[in-house]
TORLOTI-122766 format. One record per residue (C-alpha): residue number from 1; residue in one letter; z, y, x. Coordinates in steps of 0.5 Angstrom, whole numbers, plus 500, padded with zeros to 3 digits. Layout:
REM TORLOTI-122766
> num;residu;up;north;east
> NUM;A;Z;Y;X
...
This chain:
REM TORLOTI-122766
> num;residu;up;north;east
> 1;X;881;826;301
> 2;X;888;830;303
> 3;X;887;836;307
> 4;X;893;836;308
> 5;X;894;829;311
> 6;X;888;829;314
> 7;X;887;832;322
> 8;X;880;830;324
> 9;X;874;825;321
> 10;X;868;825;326
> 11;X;862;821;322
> 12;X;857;817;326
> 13;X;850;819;326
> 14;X;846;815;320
> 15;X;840;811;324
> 16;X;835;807;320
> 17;X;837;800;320
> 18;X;844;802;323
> 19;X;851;802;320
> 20;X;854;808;319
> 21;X;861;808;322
> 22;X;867;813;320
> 23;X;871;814;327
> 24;X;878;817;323
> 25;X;884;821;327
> 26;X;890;820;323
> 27;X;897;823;323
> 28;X;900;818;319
> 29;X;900;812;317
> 30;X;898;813;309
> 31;X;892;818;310
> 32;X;889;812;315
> 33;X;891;807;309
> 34;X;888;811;303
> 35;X;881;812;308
> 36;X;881;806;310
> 37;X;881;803;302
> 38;X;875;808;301
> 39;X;871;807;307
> 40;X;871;799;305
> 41;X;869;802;297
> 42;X;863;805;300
> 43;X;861;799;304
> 44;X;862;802;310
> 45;X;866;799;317
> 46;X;871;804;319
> 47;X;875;804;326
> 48;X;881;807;325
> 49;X;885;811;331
> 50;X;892;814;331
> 51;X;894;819;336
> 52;X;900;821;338
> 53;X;904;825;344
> 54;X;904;818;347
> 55;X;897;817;348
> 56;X;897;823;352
> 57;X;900;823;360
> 58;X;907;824;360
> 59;X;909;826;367
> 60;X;917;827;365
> 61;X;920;821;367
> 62;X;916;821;374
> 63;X;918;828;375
> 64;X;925;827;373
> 65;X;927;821;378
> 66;X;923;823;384
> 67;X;924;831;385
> 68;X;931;830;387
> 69;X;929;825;393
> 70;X;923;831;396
> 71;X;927;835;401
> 72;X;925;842;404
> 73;X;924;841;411
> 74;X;925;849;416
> 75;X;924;848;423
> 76;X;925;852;429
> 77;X;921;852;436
> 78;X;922;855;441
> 79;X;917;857;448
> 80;X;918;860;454
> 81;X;914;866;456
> 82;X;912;870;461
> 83;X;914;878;460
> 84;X;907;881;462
> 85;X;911;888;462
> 86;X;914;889;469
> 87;X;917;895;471
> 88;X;914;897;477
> 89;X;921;899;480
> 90;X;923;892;479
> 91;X;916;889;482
> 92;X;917;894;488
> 93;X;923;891;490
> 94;X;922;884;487
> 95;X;915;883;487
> 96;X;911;878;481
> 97;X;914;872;482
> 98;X;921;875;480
> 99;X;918;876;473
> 100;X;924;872;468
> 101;X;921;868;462
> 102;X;923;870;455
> 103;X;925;865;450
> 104;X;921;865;443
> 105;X;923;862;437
> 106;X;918;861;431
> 107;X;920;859;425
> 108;X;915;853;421
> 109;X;917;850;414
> 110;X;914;844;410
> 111;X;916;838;406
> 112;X;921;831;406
> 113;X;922;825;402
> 114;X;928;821;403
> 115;X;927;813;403
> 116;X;934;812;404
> 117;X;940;813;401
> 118;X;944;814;408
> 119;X;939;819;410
> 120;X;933;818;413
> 121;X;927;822;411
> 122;X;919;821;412
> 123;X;915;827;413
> 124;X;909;829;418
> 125;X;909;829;425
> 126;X;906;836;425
> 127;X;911;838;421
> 128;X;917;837;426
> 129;X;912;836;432
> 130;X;915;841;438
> 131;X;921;842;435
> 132;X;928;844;438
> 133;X;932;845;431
> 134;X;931;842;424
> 135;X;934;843;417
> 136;X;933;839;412
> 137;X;934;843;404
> 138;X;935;837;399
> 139;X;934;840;391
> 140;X;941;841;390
> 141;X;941;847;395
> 142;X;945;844;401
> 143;X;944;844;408
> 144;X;944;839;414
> 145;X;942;839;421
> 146;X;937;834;422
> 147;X;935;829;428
> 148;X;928;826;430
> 149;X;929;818;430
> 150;X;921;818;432
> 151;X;914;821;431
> 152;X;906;818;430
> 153;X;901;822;432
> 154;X;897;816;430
> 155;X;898;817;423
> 156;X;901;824;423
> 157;X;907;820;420
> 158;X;915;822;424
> 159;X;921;820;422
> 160;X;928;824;421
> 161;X;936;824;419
> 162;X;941;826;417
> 163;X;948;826;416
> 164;X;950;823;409
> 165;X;950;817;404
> 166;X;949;816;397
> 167;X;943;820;397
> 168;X;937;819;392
> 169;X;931;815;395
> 170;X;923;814;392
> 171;X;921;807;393
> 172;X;915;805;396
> 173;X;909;803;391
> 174;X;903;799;395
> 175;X;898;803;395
> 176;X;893;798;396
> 177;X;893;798;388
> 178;X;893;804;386
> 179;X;886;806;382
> 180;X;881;811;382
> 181;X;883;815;376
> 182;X;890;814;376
> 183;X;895;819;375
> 184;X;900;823;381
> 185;X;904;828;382
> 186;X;904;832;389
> 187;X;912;834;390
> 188;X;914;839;395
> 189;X;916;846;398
> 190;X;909;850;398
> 191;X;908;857;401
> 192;X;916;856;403
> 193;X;922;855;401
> 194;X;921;860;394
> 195;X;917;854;391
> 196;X;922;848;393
> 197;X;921;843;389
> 198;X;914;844;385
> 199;X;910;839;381
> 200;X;903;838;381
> 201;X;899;833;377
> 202;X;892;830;379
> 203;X;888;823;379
> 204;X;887;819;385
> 205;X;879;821;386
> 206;X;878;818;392
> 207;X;881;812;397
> 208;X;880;811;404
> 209;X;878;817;406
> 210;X;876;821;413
> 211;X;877;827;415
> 212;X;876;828;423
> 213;X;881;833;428
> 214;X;888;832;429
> 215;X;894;835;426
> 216;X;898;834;430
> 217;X;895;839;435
> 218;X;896;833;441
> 219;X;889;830;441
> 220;X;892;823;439
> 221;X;887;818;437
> 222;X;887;818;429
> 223;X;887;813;424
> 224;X;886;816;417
> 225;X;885;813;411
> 226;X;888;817;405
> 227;X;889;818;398
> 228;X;884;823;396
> 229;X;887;828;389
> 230;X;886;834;385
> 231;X;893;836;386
> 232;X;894;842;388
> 233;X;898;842;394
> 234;X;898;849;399
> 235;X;902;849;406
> 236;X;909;847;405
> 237;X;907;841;401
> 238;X;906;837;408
> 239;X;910;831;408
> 240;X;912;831;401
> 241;X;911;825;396
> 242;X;905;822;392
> 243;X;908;819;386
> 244;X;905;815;381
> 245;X;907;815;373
> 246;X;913;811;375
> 247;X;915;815;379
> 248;X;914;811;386
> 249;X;912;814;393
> 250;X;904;812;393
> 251;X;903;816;399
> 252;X;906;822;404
> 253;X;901;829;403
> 254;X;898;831;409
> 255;X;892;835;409
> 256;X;887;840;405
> 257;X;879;841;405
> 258;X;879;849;406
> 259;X;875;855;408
> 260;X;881;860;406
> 261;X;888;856;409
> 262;X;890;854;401
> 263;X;889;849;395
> 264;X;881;849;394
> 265;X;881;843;389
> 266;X;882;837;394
> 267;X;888;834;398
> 268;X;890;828;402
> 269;X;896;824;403
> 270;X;898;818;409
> 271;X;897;812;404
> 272;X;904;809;403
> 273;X;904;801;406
> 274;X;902;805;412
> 275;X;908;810;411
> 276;X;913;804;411
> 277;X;910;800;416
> 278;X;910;806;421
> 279;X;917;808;419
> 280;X;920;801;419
> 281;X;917;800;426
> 282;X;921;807;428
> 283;X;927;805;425
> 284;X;928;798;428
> 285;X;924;799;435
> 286;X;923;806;437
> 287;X;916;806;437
> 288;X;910;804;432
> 289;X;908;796;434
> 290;X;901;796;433
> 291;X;897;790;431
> 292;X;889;790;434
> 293;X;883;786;432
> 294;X;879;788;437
> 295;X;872;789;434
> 296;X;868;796;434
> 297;X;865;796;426
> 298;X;859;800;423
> 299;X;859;802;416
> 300;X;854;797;412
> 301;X;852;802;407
> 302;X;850;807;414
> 303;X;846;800;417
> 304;X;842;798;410
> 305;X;840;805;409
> 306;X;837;806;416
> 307;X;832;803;419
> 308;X;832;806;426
> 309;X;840;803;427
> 310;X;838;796;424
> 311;X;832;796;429
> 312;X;837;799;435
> 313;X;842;794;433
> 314;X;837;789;434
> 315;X;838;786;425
> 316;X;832;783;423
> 317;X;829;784;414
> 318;X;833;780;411
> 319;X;839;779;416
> 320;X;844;783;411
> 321;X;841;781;404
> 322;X;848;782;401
> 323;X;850;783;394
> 324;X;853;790;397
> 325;X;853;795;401
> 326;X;860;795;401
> 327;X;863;792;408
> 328;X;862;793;416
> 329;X;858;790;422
> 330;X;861;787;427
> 331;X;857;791;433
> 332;X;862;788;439
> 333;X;868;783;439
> 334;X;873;785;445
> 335;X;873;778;450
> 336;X;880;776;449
> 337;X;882;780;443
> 338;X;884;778;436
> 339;X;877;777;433
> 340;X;875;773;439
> 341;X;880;768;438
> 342;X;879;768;432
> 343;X;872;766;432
> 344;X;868;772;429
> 345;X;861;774;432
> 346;X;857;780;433
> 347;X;853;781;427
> 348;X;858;778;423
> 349;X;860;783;416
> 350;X;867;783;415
> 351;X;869;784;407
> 352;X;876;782;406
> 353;X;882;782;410
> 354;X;887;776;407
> 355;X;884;778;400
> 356;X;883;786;399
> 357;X;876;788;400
> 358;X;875;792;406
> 359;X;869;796;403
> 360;X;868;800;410
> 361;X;871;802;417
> 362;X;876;806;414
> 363;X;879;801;409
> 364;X;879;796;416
> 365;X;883;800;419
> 366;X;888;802;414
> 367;X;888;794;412
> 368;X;889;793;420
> 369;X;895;798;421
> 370;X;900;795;416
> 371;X;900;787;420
> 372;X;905;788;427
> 373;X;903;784;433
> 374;X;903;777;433
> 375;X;903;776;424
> 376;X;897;773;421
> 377;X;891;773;416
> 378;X;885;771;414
> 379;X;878;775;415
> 380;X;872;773;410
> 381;X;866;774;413
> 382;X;859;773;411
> 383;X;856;769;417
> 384;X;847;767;416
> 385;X;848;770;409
> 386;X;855;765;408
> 387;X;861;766;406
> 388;X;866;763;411
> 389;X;874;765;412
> 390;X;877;766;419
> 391;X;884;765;420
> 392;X;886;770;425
> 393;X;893;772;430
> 394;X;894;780;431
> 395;X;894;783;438
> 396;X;898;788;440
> 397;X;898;794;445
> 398;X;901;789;452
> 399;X;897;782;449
> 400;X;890;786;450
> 401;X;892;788;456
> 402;X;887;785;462
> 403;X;882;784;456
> 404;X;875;786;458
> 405;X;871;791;453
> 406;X;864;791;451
> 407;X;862;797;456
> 408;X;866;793;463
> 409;X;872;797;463
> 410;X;879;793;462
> 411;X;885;794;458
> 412;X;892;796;461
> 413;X;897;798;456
> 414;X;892;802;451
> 415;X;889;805;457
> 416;X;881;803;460
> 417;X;881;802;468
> 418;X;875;800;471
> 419;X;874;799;478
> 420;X;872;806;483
> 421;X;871;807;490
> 422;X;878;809;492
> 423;X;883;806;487
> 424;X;881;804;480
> 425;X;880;809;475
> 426;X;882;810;468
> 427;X;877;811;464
> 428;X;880;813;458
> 429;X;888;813;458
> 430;X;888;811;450
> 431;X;893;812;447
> 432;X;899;807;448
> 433;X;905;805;452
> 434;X;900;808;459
> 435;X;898;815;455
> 436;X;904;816;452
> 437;X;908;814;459
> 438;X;904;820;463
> 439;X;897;817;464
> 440;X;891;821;462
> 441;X;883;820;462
> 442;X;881;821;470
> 443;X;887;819;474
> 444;X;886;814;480
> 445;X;891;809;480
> 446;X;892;807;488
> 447;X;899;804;488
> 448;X;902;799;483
> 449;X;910;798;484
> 450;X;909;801;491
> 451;X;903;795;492
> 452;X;895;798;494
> 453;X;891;797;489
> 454;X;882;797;489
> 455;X;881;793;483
> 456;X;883;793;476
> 457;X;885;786;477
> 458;X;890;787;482
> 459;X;892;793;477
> 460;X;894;787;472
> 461;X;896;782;477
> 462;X;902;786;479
> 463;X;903;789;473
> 464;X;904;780;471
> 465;X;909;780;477
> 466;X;913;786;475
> 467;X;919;783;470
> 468;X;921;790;467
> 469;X;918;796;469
> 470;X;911;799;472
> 471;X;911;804;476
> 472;X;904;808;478
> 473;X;902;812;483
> 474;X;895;815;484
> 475;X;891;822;483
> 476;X;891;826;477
> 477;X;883;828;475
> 478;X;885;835;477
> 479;X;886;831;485
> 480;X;893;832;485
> 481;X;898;826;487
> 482;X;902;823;481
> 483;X;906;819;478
> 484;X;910;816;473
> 485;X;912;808;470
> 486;X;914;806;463
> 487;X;918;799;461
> 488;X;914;792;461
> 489;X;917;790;454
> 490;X;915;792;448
C-alpha cells in the first residue's frame, strides 16, 4: 500500500460471525482502485469514500451574493428634558414653571437588508423605534438619508427607504422549509459600524421558538416564532439577514439569550414568510393586515404529561390517544370567529394548517400570521381520535369586531369591551386599530360619534352606522376626560 497515496484506512472492528469492513478515505482515484482490487483478494467487502473541499460546507458563494444587500443602520433620537439645574436668581424672578427643556440626541446603531432594488429595506422595529433621523451605510460606504415607510411591534419587524434604484436585494426563501441542522450565515454590523459587513456561520438548532418580553419597549402584544442558531450575533446585528447556502433571506435577526449583553452561543431571527407578509402589507396599505383564527390554544405535550390540567380541562384517559405529542388543544373557540364558522369544537387538536404541521401554539401562530384577511385554508384536526379536514376563511381585526369571547367580553377593533355602570369599559385595548388610535386597558367609553352609550352593544351599533370614522369619548383609567377616533375602513 503506498503511503504516499494513502491519507487514512480505518479498519472494522473483527466480530465472530461477522464480516470485516474496510472503511478506506482516498485522495485519488488509483490508490481508492488498487485497495479496492486488494480488499476483493482478501475476500473482504470494502466501502470506499472520496473526500475532497467539496464535501465540506463552503459558504463563499452565499457570503458573496448577500453581504452587499446588508446595510449598516445608525439612528438618532432625540428627548427633551427638564433642566433640574436651576439658578436660583433665575427661580427668584421667574419661578419653577419658567425651567426650559433641553434637547437630548442619542446615538443607537443596528443592521438592514435590502429587498428591493429601488430602495426598501427591512429591519427591527426597535432598531429605528422612537427615531427622529436615520441613515442607511450600504457595503460600499455610501450614505443616505432614510425614511420610515412603516413598523410592527408585533413581530418587531419595520420598514424603511431610501432614495436609489439598482441596488443589490436578498430574495426571500420560505422559511417553512428550512430544517434543523442546516447551515446559515448571520450578516451584519456587530458592536457598530467598525465591524460592518461581519459573516457568521451556525446550523439552524431550533424552530419555532418563544422567547417572552418585547423588544420594542412598547409593551405590544408579541407574536414570536424564530429561528434559533448558533451564529454568533452581538448588538448591532439587529435587523440583518439569516441567509442559507444559497444565499437567500431565511430570516431577519433579532435577539439573543444572555446573562452578560453579548453573544452567549444562541441567537433568534423573525422567520422570513413572516417578514415578507409584514412588509408587503406596509409597502401596499400602511399597516399590517392581520388574519385571526379566533381560538385559545394549549400545547399538546403540556396537557398529555399533566394530569392535574387534563382533569381541569375536563380530558378523560384515552381522549388524546395520539400518535404525538405534537399539536395544540383547541381550549375555547371565539362565538363568530374564523374557527367557528369553520366548524372546530372545543377539545378538537389541531395538527396541520393547509398541510404544514403545527407541532405547537408558536407554529400556529407563525402559520396564522403569514394568511391576510379574507384568504383561505384548510385546518386538520383530530376530532373523537379521526382525522377531519376543515375549510377555513380567515378574519381580520374589523371582522372580529362584535364577536363574543369566552369570558363575555366583546370585541371592537382589536380592543375587549364589556359593560359597566357608567359606560362601557375596556377591558383590555389589544393591540388593533382601537390601541393603536389612543385607546388603553381601563378607559370608560361614554360617547360614540357624540351619541351616549351603556352597553357594548350600543358601541358596535353606532360604529355600524358610522360610514368612515369613529370618534370615542370617555375617561381615561387615570379618571381624566379623553378622546380620540380612527377610520372605519381597513
Amino acid at each position: 500500500m503506498n503511503g504516499k497515496s494513502l491519507f487514512s484506512v480505518v479498519i472494522s472492528v473483527l466480530l465472530s460471525g461477522l464480516t470485516a469492513y474496510a472503511v478506506v478515505k482516498y485522495a485519488n482515484p488509483e490508490a481508492q482502485q488498487n485497495a479496492a482490487a486488494a480488499g476483493a483478494a482478501a475476500g473482504q467487502n470494502v466501502r470506499t469514500v472520496n473526500l475532497s473541499l467539496s464535501d465540506y460546507p463552503d459558504f463563499t458563494y452565499a457570503a458573496e451574493n448577500a453581504v452587499d444587500a446588508v446595510v449598516y443602520v445608525e439612528v438618532t433620537v432625540t428627548s427633551r428634558t427638564q433642566n433640574q439645574a436651576i439658578d436660583p436668581f433665575w427661580e427668584f424672578f421667574f419661578g419653577n414653571g419658567q425651567m426650559q427643556p433641553q434637547t437630548r440626541e442619542q446615538k443607537g446603531s443596528g443592521s438592514g437588508v435590502i429587498i428591493r432594488e429601488d430602495g426598501y429595506i427591512v429591519t427591527n422595529n426597535h432598531v429605528v423605534a422612537n427615531a427622529s433621523k436615520v441613515q442607511v451605510t450600504l457595503n460600499n460606504k455610501k450614505t443616505y438619508d432614510a425614511k420610515v415607510i412603516g413598523t410592527d411591534p408585533a413581530t418587531d419587524v419595520a420598514l424603511i427607504k431610501i432614495e436609489e434604484s439598482g441596488l443589490p436585494v436578498i430574495r426571500f426563501a420560505d422559511s417553512d422549509k428550512i430544517r434543523l441542522g442546516e447551515w446559515v450565515l448571520a450578516i451584519g454590523s456587530p458592536l457598530g459600524r467598525e465591524l460592518q459587513s461581519t459573516i457568521t456561520a451556525g446550523i439552524v438548532s431550533a424552530k419555532g421558538r418563544q422567547m417572552g418580553g418585547d423588544p420594542s419597549g412598547n409593551g405590544a402584544v408579541k407574536i414570536e416564532s424564530f429561528i434559533q442558531t448558533d451564529a454568533a450575533v452581538n448588538p448591532g446585528n439587529s435587523g440583518g439577514a439569516l441567509v442559507n447556502k444559497e444565499g437567500q433571506l431565511v430570516g431577519i435577526n433579532t435577539a439573543i439569550v444572555s446573562t452578560t449583553g453579548s453573544y452567549s452561543g444562541y441567537s433568534f431571527a423573525v422567520p422570513s414568510n413572516i417578514v415578507s407578509k409584514v412588509v408587503s402589507d406596509l409597502i401596499d396599505f400602511g399597516s399590517v393586515k392581520r388574519a385571526k383564527l379566533g381560538i385559545s390554544m394549549i400545547n399538546l405535550d403540556v396537557i398529555q404529561g399533566n394530569e392535574e390540567a387534563r382533569k381541569e380541562l375536563g380530558i378523560k384517559d384515552g381522549d388524546l390517544k395520539l400518535s404525538s405529542n405534537e399539536g395544540v388543544y383547541i381550549g375555547e373557540v371565539m362565538k363568530g370567529g374564523a374557527a367557528d364558522k369553520a366548524g372546530l369544537k372545543k377539545g378538537d387538536v389541531l395538527i396541520e394548517i393547509d398541510g404544514v404541521k403545527v407541532k405547537d401554539g408558536a407554529a400556529v401562530q407563525e402559520k396564522v400570521n403569514s394568511y391576510h384577511p379574507g384568504d383561505k385554508a384548510t385546518l386538520k384536526i383530530i376530532r373523537s381520535q379521526k382525522e377531519l379536514e376543515l375549510p377555513v376563511e380567515f378574519l381580520g381585526e374589523s371582522d372580529n369586531t362584535g364577536s363574543v369571547a369566552s369570558d363575555g367580553t366583546v370585541m371592537f377593533y382589536g380592543a375587549s369591551l364589556k359593560q359597566d355602570t357608567d359606560g362601557v369599559l375596556v377591558v383590555s385595548a389589544g393591540s388593533g386599530k382601537f390601541a393603536k388610535a389612543g385607546g388603553e386597558d381601563g378607559f370608560l367609553i361614554q360617547y360614540i360619534n357624540d351619541q351616549k352609550v351603556k352597553t357594548p352593544k350600543d358601541v358596535i351599533d353606532l360604529a355600524k352606522k358610522s360610514r368612515r370614522s369613529i370618534f370615542v369619548e370617555g375617561v381615561t383609567a387615570s379618571g381624566r376626560p379623553g378622546y380620540f377616533g380612527f377610520g372605519k375602513d381597513e
